[in-house]
MIDREN-61683 format. One record per residue (C-alpha): y negated, z negated, x negated; residue in three letters; residue number from 0. Coordinates in steps of 0.05 Angstrom, whole numbers, plus 5000, padded with zeros to 4 digits. Layout:
      y      z      x   residuo   num
      Y      Z      X       ALA   NUM
...
***
This chain:
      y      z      x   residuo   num
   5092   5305   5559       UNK     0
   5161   5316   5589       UNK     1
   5183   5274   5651       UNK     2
   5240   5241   5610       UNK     3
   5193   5211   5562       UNK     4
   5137   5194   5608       UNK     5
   5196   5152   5641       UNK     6
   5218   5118   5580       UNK     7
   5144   5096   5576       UNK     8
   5150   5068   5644       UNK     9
   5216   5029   5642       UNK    10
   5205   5001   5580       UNK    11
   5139   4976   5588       UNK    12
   5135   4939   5649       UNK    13
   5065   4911   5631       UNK    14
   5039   4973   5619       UNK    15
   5026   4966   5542       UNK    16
   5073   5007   5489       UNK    17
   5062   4946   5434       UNK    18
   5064   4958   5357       UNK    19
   5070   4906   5310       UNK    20
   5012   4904   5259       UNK    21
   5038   4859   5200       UNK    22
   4992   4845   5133       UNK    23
   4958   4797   5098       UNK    24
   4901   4779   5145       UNK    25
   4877   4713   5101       UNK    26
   4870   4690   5035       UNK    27
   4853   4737   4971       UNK    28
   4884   4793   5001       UNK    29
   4859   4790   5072       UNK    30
   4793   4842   5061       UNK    31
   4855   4891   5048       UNK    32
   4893   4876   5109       UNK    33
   4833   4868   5143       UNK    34
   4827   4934   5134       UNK    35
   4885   4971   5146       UNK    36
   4893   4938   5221       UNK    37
   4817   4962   5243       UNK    38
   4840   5038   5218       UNK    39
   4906   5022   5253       UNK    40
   4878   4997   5313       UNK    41
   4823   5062   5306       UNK    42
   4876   5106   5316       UNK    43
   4916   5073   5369       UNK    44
   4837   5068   5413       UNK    45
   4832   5144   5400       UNK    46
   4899   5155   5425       UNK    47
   4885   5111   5490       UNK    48
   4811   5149   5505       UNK    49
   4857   5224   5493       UNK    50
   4913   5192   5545       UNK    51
   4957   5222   5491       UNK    52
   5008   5186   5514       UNK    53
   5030   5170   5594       UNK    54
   5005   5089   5579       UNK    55
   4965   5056   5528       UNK    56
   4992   5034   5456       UNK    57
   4964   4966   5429       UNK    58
   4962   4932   5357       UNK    59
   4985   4871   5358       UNK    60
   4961   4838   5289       UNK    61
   5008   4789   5252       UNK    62
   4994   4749   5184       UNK    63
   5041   4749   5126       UNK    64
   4994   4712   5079       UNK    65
   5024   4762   5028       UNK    66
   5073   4711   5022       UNK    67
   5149   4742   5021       UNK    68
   5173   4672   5060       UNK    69
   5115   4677   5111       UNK    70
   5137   4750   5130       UNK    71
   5206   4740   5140       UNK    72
   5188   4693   5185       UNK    73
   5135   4735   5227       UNK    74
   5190   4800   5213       UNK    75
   5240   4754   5254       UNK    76
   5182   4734   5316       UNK    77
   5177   4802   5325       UNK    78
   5256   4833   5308       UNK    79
   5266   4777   5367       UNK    80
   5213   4809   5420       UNK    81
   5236   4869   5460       UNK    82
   5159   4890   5475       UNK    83
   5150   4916   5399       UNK    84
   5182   4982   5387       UNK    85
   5155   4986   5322       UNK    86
   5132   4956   5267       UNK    87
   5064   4974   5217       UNK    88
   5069   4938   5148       UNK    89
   5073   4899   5105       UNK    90
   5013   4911   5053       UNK    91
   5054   4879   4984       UNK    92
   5129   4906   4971       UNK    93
   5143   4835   4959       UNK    94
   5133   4820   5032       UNK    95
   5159   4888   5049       UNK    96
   5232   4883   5018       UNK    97
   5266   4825   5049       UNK    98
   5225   4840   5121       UNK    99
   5259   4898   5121       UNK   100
   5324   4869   5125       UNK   101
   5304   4834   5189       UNK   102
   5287   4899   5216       UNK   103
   5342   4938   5203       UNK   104
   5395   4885   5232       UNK   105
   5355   4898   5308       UNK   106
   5348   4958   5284       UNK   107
   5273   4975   5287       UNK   108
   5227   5020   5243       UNK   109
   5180   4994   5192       UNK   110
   5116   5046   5174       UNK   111
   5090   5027   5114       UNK   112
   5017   5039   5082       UNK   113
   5014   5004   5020       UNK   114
   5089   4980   4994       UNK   115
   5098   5020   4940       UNK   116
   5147   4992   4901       UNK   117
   5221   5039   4900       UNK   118
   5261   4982   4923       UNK   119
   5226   4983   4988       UNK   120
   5264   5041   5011       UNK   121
   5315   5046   4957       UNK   122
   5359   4990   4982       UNK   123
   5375   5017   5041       UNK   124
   5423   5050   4996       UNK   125
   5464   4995   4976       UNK   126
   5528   4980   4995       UNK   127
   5506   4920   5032       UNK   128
   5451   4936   5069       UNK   129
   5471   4917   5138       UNK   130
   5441   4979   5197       UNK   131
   5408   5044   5183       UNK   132
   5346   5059   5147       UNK   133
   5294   5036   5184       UNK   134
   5240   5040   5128       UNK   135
   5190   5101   5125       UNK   136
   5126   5103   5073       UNK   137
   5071   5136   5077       UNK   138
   5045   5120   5006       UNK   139
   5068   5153   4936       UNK   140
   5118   5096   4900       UNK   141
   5105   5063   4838       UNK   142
   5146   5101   4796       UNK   143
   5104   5164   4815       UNK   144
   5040   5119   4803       UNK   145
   5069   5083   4743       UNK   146
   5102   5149   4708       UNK   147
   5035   5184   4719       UNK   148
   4993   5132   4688       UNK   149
   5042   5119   4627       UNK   150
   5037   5203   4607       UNK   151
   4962   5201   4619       UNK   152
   4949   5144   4583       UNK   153
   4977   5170   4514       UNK   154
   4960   5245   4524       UNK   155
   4899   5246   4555       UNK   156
   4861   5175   4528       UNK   157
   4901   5180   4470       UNK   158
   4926   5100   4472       UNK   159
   4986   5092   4431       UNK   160
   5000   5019   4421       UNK   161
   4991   4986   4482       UNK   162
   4999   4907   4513       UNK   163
   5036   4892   4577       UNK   164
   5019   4849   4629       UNK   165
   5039   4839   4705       UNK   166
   5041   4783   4756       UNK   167
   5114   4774   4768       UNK   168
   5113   4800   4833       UNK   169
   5153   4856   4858       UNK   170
   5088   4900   4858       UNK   171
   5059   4887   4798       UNK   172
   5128   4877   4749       UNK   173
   5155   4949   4786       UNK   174
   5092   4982   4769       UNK   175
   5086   4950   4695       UNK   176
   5167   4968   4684       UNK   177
   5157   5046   4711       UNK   178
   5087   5055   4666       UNK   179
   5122   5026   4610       UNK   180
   5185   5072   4611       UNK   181
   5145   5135   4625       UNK   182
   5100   5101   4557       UNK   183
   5150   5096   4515       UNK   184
   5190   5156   4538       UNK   185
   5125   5197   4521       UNK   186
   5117   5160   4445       UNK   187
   5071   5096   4464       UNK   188
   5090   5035   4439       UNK   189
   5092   4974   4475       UNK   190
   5059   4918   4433       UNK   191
   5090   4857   4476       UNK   192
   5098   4838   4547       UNK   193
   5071   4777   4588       UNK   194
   5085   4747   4656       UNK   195
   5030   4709   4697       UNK   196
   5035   4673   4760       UNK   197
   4985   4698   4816       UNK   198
   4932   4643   4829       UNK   199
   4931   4633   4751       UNK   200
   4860   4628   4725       UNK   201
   4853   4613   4656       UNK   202
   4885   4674   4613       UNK   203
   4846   4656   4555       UNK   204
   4911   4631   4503       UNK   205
   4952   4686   4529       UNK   206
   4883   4737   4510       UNK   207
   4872   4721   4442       UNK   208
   4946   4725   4417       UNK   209
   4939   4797   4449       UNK   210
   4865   4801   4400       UNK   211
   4901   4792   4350       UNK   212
   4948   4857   4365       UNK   213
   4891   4891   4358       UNK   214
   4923   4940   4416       UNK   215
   4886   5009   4443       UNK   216
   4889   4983   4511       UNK   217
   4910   4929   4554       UNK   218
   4959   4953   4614       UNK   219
   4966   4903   4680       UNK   220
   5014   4906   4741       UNK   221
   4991   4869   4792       UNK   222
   4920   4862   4848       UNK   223
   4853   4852   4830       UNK   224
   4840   4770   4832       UNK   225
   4883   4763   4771       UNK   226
   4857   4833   4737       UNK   227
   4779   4814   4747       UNK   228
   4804   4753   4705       UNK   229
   4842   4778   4655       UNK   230
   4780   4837   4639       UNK   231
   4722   4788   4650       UNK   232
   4760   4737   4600       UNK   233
   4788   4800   4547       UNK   234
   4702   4814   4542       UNK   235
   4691   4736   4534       UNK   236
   4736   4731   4480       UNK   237
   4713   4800   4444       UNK   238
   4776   4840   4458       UNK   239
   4746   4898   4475       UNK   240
   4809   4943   4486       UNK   241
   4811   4988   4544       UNK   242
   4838   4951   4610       UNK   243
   4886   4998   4648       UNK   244
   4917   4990   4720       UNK   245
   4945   5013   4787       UNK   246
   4926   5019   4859       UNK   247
   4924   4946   4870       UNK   248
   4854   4937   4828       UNK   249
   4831   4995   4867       UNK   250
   4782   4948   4918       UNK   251
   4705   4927   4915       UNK   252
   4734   4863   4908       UNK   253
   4748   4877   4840       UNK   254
   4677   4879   4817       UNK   255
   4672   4806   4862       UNK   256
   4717   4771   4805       UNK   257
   4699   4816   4743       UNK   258
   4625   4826   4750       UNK   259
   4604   4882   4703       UNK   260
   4673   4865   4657       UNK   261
   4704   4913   4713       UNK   262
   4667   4978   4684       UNK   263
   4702   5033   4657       UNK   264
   4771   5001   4680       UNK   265
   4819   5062   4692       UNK   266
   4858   5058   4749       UNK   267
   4912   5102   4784       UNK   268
   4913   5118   4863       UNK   269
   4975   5142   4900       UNK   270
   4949   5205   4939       UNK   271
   4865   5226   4937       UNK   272
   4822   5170   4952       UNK   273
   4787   5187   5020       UNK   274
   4720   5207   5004       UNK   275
   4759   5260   4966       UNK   276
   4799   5293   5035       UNK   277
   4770   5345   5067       UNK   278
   4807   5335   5129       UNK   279
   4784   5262   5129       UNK   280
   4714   5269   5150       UNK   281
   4727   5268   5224       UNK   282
   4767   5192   5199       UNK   283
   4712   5164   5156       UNK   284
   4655   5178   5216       UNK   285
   4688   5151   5274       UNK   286
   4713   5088   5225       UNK   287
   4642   5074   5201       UNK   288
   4610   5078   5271       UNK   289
   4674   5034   5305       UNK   290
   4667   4983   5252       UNK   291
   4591   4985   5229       UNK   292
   4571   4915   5207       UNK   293
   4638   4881   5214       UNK   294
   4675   4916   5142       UNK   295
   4672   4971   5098       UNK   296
   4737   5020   5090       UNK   297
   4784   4987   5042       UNK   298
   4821   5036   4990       UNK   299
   4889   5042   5039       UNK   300
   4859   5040   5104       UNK   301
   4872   5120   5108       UNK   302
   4943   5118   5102       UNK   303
   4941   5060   5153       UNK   304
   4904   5102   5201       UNK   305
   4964   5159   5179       UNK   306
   5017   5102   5188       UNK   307
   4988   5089   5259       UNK   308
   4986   5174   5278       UNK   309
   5064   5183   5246       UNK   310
   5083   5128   5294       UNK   311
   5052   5166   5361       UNK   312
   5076   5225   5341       UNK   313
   5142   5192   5335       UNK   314
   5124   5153   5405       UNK   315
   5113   5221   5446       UNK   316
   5174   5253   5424       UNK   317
   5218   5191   5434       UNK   318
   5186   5152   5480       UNK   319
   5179   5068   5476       UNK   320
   5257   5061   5461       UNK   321
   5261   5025   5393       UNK   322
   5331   5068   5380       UNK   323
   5300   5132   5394       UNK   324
   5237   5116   5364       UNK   325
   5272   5091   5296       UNK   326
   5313   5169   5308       UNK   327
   5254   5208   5313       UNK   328
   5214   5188   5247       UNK   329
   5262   5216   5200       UNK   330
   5247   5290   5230       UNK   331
   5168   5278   5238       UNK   332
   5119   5329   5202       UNK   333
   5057   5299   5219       UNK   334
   4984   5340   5192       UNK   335
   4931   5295   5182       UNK   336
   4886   5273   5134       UNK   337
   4928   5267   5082       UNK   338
   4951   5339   5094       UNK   339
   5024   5346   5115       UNK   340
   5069   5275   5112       UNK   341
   5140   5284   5126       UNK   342
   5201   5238   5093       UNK   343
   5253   5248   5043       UNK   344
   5330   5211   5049       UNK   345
   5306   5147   5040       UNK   346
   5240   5154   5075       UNK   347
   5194   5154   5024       UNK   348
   5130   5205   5028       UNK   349
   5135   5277   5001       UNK   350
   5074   5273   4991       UNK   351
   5073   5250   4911       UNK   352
   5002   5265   4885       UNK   353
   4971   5212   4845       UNK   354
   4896   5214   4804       UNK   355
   4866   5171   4755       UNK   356
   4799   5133   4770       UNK   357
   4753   5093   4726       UNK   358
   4712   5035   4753       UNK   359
   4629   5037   4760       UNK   360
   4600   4967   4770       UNK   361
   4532   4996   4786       UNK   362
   4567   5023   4857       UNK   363
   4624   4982   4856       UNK   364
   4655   5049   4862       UNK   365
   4724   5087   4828       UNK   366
   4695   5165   4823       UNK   367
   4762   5204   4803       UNK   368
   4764   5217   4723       UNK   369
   4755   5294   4721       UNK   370
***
């Protein structure tokens, strides 16, 4: 470590803690995921404090967004307003991601994400008005890399042609719908109708059988798995036996929680190799099943969390705790890791753009990869 950056460290950390914000959804249906993602965050910072990588420890500080885009403005502006955090890890949903990034950006401070996938998260740091630099960097493939995927797939290799549309509305889940439909239709599909739902909805079952009587191949959903254990679990009620398609956001145990054995044979798309798939990931998966043993199992992101938490050291050692320098440094970071090689284009989005498609087992409450 050079005597510059060990100095850095020193002056601007007077308590003796480099702090990193942690934001996600910590509560509510989407607090198993966030959950999650902060123990493999919080793994790698402990590893990183026992190796005295750096010249002082790094802590997590965990924040709760409720998935709600309102609540994480508000957290994004408690910790834009507190010198101590020279970084921030989040947010799990693009719709909490987007306008938090704002807030960051006017400090300006950088925002690692895991999970956002949708374009616009980095994409808008292009616009005219986007006030400061790009401060956004992912980690994760985007939606249109997921969504394109999944649309050629579906068509050429399960040979659906006429398809339904559903998503929740949010900017996850109508991104990923819109980029799966275009790559659809672009490839011949045809898109039966479209439908919007509100998140928390529970009865789908008017909205279900005018899509029976479509009589469509399959039954394509945008959105996280409360709603889409629903929707399949009610489509089997009702007799519509169609194939129920999906993205990343279904890819969870909790899944099988809300659709029981509905859930089975659901195919759904991952950004990247699931981890039980990574070579260079068995080192990760040991030390996160002994440091958490009995308190959660590894959610489907918690990986690129853990990946999220290593770009930001590496960032940290070069740069030091400086939130200007840090925010400098990511943009020429090559990290290797378990995910292989992650490094940033322009906007600060992942080069790293592989995507597979799964298929859901209730007897394991697993998603093997479709060979």
């Amino acid at each position: 470590m050079p005597l510059f950056t060990a100095a850095l460290f020193v002056a601007c950390s007077p308590d003796k803690a480099v702090k990193v914000a942690v934001v996600m959804p910590l509560t509510g249906d989407m607090g198993a995921e966030g959950q999650g993602l902060y123990r493999a965050i919080q793994l790698a910072f402990e590893e990183a404090n026992a190796e005295h990588r750096l010249p002082i420890p790094v802590q997590a500080v965990k924040f709760d967004d409720r998935a709600d885009p309102k609540e994480a403005v508000n957290v994004a502006n408690q910790i834009a307003a507190n010198p101590k955090f020279v970084a921030v890890i989040g947010h799990y949903n693009s719709g909490c991601a987007i306008p938090s990034a704002k807030v960051y950006a006017r400090v300006p401070m950088a925002l690692v994400t895991p999970a956002a996938t949708n374009p616009v998260v980095t994409a808008q740091q292009l616009a005219p008005d986007w006030a400061g630099p790009k401060v956004v960097f992912r980690i994760c493939p985007t939606d249109d890399v997921q969504g394109g995927f999944a649309g050629k797939y579906i068509l050429r290799k399960l040979g659906k042609k006429r398809l339904c549309l559903i998503h929740d509305k949010t900017a996850y889940g109508q991104g990923l719908a819109g980029e799966f439909q275009r790559a659809f239709m672009a490839a011949g599909g045809k898109i039966l109708s479209e439908d919007g739902i509100t998140v928390g909805e529970k009865d789908f079952k008017a909205l279900l059988t005018r899509l029976r009587g479509l009589n469509p191949d399959g039954v394509y959903f945008g959105g996280l798995y409360p709603e889409a254990g629903l929707l399949v679990r009610q489509m089997r009620e009702l007799g519509l036996k169609a194939d129920f398609l999906s993205g990343d956001g279904v890819r969870t145990p909790g899944f099988f929680d809300v659709a029981g054995a509905a859930g089975d044979g659901t195919y759904v798309t991952m950004g990247g190799m699931p981890v039980e798939r990574l070579p260079s990931a068995g080192r990760f998966l040991e030390a996160y099943k002994k440091r958490w043993s009995g308190i959660g199992e590894i959610r489907p992101y918690d990986h690129y969390g853990y990946e999220a938490a290593e770009v930001v050291l590496d960032a940290l050692a070069k740069a030091g705790a400086d939130r200007g320098k840090l925010l400098a440094a990511l943009p020429e970071t090559r990290h290797i890791g378990i995910l292989g090689v992650t490094s940033f284009d322009a906007k600060g989005d992942t080069l790293n753009r592989a995507v597979v498609m799964t298929r859901a087992r209730y007897s394991d409450k697993s998603f093997p990869i479709v060979e």
